[in-house]
C-alpha positions in Angstrom: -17.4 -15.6 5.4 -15.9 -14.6 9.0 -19.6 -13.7 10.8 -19.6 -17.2 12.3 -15.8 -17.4 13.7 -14.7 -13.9 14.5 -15.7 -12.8 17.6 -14.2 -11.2 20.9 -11.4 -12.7 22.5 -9.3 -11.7 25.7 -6.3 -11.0 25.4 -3.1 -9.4 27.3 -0.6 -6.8 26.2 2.7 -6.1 28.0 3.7 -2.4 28.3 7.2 -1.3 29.0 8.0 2.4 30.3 11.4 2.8 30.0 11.1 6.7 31.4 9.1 5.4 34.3 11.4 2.1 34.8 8.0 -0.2 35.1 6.6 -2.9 32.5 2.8 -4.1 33.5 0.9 -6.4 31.6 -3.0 -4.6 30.4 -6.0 -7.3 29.8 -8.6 -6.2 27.0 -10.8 -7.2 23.8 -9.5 -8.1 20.5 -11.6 -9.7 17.5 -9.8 -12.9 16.2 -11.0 -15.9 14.2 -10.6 -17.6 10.9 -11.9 -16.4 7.4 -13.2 -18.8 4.9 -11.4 -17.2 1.9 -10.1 -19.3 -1.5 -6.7 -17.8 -3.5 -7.2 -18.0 -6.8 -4.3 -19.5 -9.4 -5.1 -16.7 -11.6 -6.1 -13.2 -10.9 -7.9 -11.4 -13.6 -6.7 -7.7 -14.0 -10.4 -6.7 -14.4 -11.9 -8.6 -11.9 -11.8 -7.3 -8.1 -9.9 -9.2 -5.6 -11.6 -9.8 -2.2 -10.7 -11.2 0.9 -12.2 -11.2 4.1 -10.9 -10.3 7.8 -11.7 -10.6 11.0 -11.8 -6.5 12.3 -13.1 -4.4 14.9 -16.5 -3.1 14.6 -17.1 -0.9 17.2 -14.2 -0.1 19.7 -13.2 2.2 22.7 -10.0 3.6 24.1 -8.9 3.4 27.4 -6.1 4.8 28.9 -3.5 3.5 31.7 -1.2 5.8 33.7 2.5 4.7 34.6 2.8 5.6 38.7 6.2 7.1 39.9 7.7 8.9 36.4 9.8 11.7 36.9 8.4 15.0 36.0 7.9 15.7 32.2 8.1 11.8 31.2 5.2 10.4 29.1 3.5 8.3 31.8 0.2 7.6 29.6 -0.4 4.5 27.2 -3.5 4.4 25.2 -5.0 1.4 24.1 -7.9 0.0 22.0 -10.6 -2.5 23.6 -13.0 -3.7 20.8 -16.3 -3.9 21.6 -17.6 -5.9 18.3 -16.3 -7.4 15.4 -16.7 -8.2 11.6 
């Protein structure tokens, strides 16, 4: 079961533009934890296999624009925050 060890965490992400010539570094949201979950020596080929992770429930995007690009360079990086998990 993961409900009692996944949960928000901060975390940072470096970007690197190499049409703008910048690299910045973006704080946000992940979900991260541990999953009780038991392999099995034998899988059964009619029994289901199930394992559990540590997801985002609800999310958002948010966006960050590179400053100083030359015209016609993609200046726009998109990113996820998560706002719950699972």
């Amino acid at each position: 079961e993961c409900r009692s060890s996944c949960r928000l965490t901060n975390i940072s992400i470096t970007v690197e533009s190499e049409e703008c010539g910048s690299c910045i570094t973006i704080d946000t949201t992940a979900c991260a934890g541990f999953c009780k979950t038991q392999e099995r020596v034998y899988r059964s080929p009619i029994m289901q296999y199930y394992q559990n992770t540590c997801n985002f429930r609800e999310w958002t995007y948010e966006t960050y624009e590179f400053k100083g690009c030359p015209a016609g360079a993609d200046s726009v990086f998109t990113y996820p925050v998560a706002l719950s998990c699972e």
